[in-house]
C-alpha positions as CSV (number, residue, x, y, z in Angstrom):
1,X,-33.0,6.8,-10.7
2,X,-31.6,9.8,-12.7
3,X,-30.8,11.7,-9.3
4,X,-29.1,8.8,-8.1
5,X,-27.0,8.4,-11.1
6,X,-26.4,12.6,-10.5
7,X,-25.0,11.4,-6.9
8,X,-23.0,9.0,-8.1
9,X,-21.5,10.8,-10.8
10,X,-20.9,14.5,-8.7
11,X,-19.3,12.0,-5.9
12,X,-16.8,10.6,-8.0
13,X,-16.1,13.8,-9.5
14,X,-15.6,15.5,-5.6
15,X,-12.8,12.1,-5.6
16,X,-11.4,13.1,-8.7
17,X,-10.9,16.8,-7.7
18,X,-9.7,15.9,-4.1
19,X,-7.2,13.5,-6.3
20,X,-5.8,16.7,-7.9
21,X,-5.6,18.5,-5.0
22,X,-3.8,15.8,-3.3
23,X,-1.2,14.8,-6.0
24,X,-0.3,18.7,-6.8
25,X,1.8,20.9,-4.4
26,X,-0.4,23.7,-6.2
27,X,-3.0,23.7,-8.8
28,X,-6.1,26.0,-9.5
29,X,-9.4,25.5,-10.9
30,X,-8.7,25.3,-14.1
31,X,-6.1,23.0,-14.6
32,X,-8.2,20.5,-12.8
33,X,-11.1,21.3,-14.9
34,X,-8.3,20.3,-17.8
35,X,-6.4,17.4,-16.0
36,X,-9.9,15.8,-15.5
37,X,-11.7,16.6,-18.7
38,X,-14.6,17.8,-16.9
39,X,-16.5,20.9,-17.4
40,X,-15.1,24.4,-15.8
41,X,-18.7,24.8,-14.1
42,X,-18.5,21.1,-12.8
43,X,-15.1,21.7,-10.8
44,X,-16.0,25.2,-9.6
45,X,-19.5,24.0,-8.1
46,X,-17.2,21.1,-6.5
47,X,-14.5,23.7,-5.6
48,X,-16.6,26.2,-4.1
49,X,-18.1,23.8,-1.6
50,X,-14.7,21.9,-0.3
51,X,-13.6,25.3,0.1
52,X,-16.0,26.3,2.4
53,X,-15.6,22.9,4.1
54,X,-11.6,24.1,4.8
55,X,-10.0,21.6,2.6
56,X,-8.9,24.5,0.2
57,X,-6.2,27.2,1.4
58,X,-4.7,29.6,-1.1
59,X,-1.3,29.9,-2.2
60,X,-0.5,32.5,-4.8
61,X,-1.0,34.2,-7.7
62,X,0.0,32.3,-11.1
63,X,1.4,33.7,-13.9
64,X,-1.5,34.1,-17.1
65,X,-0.4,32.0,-20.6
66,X,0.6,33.1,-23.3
67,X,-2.4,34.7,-24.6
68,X,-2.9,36.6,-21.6
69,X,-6.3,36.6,-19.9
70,X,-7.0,36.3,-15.6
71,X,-3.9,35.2,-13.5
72,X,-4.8,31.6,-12.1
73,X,-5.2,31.6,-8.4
74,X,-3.0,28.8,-7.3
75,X,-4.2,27.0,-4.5
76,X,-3.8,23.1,-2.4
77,X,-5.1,21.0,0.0
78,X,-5.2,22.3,3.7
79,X,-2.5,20.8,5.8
80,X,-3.7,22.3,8.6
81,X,-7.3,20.4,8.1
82,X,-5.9,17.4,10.2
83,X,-4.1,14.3,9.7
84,X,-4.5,10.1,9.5
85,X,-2.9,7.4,11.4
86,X,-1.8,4.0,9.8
87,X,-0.3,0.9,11.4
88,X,1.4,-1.7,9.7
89,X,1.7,-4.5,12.0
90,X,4.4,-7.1,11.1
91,X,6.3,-10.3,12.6
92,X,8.1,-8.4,15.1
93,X,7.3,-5.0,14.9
94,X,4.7,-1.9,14.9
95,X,4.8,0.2,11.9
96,X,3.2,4.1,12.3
97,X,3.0,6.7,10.0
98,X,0.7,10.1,11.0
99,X,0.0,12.4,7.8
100,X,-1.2,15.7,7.5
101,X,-4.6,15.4,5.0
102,X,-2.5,16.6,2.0
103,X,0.1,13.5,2.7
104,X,2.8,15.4,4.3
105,X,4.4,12.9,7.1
106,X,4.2,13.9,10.6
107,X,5.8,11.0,11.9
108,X,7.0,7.7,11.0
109,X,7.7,4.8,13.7
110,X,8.7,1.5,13.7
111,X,9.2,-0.3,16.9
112,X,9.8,-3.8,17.7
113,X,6.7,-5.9,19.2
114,X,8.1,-7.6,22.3
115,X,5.0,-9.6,23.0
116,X,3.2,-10.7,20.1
117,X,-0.4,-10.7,21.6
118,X,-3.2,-8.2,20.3
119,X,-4.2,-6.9,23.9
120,X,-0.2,-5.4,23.7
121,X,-0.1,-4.4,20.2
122,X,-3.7,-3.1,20.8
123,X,-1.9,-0.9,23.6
124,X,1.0,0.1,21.5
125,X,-1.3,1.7,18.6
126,X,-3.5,3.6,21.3
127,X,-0.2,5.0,22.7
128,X,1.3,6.1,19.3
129,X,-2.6,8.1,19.1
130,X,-2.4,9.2,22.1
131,X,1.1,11.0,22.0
132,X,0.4,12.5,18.8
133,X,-2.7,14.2,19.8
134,X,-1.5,15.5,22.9
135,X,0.7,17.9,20.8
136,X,-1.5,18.3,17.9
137,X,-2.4,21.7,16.4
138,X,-4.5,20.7,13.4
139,X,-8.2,22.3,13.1
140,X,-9.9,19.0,13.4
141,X,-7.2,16.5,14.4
142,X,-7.3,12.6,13.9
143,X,-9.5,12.0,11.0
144,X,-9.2,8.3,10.6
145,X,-7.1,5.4,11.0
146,X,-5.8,2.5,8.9
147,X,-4.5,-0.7,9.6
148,X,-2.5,-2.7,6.6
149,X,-3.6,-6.6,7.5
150,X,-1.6,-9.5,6.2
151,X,-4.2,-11.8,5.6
152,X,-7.6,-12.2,3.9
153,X,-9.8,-9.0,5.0
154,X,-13.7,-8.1,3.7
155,X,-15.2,-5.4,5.7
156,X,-13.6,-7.3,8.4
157,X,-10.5,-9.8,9.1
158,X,-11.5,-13.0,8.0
159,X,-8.3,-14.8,8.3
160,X,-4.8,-13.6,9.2
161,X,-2.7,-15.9,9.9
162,X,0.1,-14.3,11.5
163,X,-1.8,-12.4,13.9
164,X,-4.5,-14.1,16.9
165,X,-7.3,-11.6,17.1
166,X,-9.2,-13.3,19.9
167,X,-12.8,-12.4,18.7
168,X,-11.2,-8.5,19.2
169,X,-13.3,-6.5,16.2
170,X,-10.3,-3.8,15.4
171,X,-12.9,-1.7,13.4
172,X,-15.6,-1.4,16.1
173,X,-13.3,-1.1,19.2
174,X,-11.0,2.0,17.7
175,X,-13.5,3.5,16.0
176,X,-15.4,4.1,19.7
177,X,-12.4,4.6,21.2
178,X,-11.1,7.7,18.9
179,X,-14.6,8.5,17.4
180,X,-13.6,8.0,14.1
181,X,-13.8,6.0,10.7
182,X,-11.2,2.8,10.9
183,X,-10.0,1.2,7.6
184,X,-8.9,-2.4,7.5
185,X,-7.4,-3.6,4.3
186,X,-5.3,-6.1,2.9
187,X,-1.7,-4.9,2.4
188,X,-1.5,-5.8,-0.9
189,X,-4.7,-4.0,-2.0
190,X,-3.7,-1.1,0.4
191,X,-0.2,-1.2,-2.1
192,X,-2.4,-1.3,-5.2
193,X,-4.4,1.3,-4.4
194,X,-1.3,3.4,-3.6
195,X,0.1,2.7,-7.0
196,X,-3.7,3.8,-8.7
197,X,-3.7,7.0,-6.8
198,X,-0.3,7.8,-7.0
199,X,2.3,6.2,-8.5
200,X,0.7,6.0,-11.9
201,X,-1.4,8.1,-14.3
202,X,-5.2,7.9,-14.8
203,X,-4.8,6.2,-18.1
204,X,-3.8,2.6,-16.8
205,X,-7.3,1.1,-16.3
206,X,-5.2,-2.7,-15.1
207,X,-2.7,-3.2,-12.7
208,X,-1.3,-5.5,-10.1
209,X,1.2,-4.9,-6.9
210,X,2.8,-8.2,-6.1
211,X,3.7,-7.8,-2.6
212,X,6.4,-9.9,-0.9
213,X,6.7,-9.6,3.0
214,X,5.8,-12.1,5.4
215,X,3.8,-13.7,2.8
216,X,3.2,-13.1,-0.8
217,X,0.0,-11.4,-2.0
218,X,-1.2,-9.4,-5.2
219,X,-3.2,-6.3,-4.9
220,X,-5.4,-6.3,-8.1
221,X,-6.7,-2.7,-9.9
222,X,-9.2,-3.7,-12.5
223,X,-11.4,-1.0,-14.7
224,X,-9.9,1.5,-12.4
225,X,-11.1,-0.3,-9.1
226,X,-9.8,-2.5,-6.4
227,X,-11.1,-5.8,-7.1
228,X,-11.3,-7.9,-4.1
229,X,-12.9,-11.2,-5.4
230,X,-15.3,-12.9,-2.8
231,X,-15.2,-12.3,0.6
232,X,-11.5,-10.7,0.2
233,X,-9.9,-13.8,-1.3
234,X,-8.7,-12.8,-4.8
235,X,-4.9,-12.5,-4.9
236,X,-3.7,-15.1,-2.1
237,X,-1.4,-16.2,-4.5
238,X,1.0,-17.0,-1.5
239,X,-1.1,-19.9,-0.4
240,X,-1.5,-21.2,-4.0
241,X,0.7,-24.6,-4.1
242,X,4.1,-25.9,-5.7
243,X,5.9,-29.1,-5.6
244,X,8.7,-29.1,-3.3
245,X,11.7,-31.3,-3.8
246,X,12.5,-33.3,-0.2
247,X,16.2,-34.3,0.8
248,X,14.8,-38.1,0.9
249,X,14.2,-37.8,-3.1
250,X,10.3,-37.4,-2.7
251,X,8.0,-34.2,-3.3
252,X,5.8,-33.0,-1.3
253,X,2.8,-30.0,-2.0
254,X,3.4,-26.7,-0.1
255,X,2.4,-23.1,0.1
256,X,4.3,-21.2,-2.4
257,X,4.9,-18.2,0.4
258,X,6.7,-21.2,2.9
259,X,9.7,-21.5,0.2
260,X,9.9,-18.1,-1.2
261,X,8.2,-15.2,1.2
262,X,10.5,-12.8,2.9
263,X,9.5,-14.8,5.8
264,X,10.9,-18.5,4.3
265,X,13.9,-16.6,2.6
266,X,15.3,-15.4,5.9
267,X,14.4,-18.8,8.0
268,X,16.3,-20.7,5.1
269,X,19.4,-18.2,5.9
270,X,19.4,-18.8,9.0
271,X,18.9,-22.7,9.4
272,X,21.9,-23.1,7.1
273,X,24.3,-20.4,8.9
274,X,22.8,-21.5,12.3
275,X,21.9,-18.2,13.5
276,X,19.0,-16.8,15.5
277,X,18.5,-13.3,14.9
278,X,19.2,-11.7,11.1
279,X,19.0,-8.0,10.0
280,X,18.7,-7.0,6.6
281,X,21.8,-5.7,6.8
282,X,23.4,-8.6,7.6
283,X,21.6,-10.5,5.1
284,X,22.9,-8.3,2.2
285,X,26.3,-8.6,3.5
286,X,26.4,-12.4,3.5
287,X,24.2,-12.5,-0.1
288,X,27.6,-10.9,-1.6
289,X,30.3,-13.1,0.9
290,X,28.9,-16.3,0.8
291,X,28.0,-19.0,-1.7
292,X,25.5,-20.8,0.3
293,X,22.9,-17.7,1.0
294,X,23.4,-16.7,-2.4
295,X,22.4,-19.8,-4.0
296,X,19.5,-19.7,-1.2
297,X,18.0,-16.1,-2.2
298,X,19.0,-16.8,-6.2
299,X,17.0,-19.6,-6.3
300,X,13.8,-18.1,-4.1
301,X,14.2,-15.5,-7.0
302,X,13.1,-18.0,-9.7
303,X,10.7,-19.7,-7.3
304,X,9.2,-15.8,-7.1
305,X,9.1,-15.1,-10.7
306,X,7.3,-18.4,-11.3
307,X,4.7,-17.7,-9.1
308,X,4.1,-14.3,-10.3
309,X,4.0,-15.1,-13.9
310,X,1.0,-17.0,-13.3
311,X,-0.6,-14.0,-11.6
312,X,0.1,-12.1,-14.3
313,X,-1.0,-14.8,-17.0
314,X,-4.2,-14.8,-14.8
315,X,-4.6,-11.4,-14.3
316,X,-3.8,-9.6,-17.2
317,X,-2.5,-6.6,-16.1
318,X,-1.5,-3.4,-18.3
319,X,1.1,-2.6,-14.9
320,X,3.3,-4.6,-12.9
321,X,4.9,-3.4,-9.6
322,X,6.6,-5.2,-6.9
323,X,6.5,-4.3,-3.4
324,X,9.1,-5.9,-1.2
325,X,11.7,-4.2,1.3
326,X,14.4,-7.5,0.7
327,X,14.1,-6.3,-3.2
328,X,14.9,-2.3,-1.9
329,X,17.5,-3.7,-0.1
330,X,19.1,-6.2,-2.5
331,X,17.9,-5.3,-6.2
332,X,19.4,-7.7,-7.5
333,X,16.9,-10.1,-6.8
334,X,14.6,-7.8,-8.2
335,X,16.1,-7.8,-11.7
336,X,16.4,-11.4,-11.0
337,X,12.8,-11.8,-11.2
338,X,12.3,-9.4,-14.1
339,X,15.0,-11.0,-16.6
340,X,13.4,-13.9,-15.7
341,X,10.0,-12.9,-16.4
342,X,11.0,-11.3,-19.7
343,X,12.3,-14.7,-20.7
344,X,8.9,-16.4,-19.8
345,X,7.4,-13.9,-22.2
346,X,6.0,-10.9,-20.0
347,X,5.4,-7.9,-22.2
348,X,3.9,-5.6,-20.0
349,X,5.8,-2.6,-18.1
350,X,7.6,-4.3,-14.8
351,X,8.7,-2.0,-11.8
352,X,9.5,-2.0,-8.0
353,X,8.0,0.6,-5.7
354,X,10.5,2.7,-4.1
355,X,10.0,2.9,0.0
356,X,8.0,0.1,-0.2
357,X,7.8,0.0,3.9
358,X,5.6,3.0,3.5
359,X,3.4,2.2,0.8
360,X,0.4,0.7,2.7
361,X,0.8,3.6,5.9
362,X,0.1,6.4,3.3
363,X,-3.9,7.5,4.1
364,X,-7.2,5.4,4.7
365,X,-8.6,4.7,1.4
């Protein structure tokens, strides 16, 4: 029992000093020894041995403090060690990203999806693999792969929605095909997780992502940890239901993510301008020219802050951060949704992730 807890403990310490490594352009020993509050002898023992795995490469010489003593040897992650591939795959597109191990982007893709079917999309990824490692110089290449699911994922995809998987087990078939480990995750958790590694400091035990794409979705950090709930389901806060107000003068119960998702917002625009194809550019443009489509997106903005204060009522998050690319791209609805949550009573520190399409393509977790 007491070795296993001495497991336990030097793993989480290797994931703590990897998490240095990572979130530093250049560190040495002893400032991770102090960053973490962990004994010198602790992070050397950890050091020596990723080292001699080839995570580590030196950098330079540091300059000694104040009170003089041994000149730091500055070091970081290895580049050079290989990289990650993560797909985002959305309505009607392919998102890639390829990193080198210390985050560095090799590439980042987004092409449209011209047959939604997961035999094609299945052929797309492979592809975007394919090509990179044909030109590849890295010491050990593709390390893993990710894919950011909308939907309700546990080990495996329980339910998505959006996206037909035909009995096709993503995990098991790329993970033969490429020989390596394959990450499926929620994109919401895949955001929150982003946000506890990377976007905010070690202190903040509590915190929630609320993500808004096709559908809406909170990625929960609690006590430090992603908390999934059972079998995936915690967070599906977009399938939660709201009374909807018919033309006839009756009411009717519906998802919360078919009146106010990215999805909804941009069908709604385009049923009352009668148009069939709608970029975010033009969307912008017609939020600040026209009446109607602002009144549309103002009032999916209340709709969004109503739904989200009972996540965070229910919750009880020390963060909150929004993820959406129609918020990047008209943050006005953004601060919408804050002022409105300040009003409701929300004391806790609100803020929206910058380059939010990237978010949940940044490593395997």
């Amino acid at each position: 029992m007491i070795n296993d807890h001495r497991n336990l403990s030097r793993i989480q310490n290797k994931k703590l000093v990897l998490q240095q490594l990572f979130n530093n352009a250049e560190t040495s020993r002893a400032e991770i020894a102090r960053q973490l509050n962990l004994n010198k002898s602790t992070v050397s023992s950890i050091y020596d041995e990723l080292n001699e795995d080839g995570f580590i490469e030196g950098v330079r010489q540091g300059e000694s403090t104040s009170s003089g003593g041994r000149k730091p040897h500055l070091v970081r992650l290895n580049r050079n060690y290989g990289y990650v591939a993560s797909f985002n795959i959305g309505t009607s597109y392919m998102a890639s990203m390829f990193n080198y191990l210390n985050g560095e982007i090799i590439q980042y893709n987004r092409k449209p999806i011209e047959k939604f079917d997961i035999l094609n999309i299945m052929q797309m990824i492979k592809e975007e693999i394919k090509k990179l490692q044909q030109v590849d110089s890295t010491q050990h290449g593709l390390l893993a792969i990710t894919f950011s699911i909308h939907g309700i994922v546990f080990n495996k995809i329980i339910d998505s929605p959006f996206l037909a998987l035909q009995g096709i087990d993503l995990e098991e078939y790329f993970s033969k095909e490429f020989n390596v480990p394959v990450v499926l995750e929620n994109e919401a958790n895949l955001s929150a997780v982003f946000e506890q590694d990377f976007g905010t400091n070690q202190e903040t035990r509590d915190l929630i992502t609320i993500s808004i794409h096709r559908g809406i979705g909170v990625g929960i950090i609690a006590g430090h940890n992603l908390y999934r709930g059972y079998r995936g389901m915690a967070g599906e806060i977009g399938r939660s239901l709201m009374t909807n107000d018919l033309d006839s003068g009756s009411r009717q119960l519906v998802k919360v993510e078919s009146l106010c998702s990215e999805d909804a917002i941009i069908r709604q625009v385009m049923n009352a301008k009668n148009l069939t194809k709608l970029t975010s550019e033009d969307l912008v443009k017609l939020y600040r020219e026209d009446d109607q489509v602002k009144q549309i997106l103002n009032h999916a903005a209340q709709l969004i802050a109503e739904v989200s204060y009972n996540a965070i009522v229910s919750y009880g998050p020390e963060k909150i951060y929004f993820n959406s690319t129609l918020f990047e791209d008209l943050p006005v609805m953004y601060e919408m949704v804050r002022d409105r949550l300040v009003e409701l009573g929300i004391f806790s520190p609100i803020q929206m992730i910058k380059g939010s399409r990237m978010t949940v393509l940044t490593r395997p977790i």
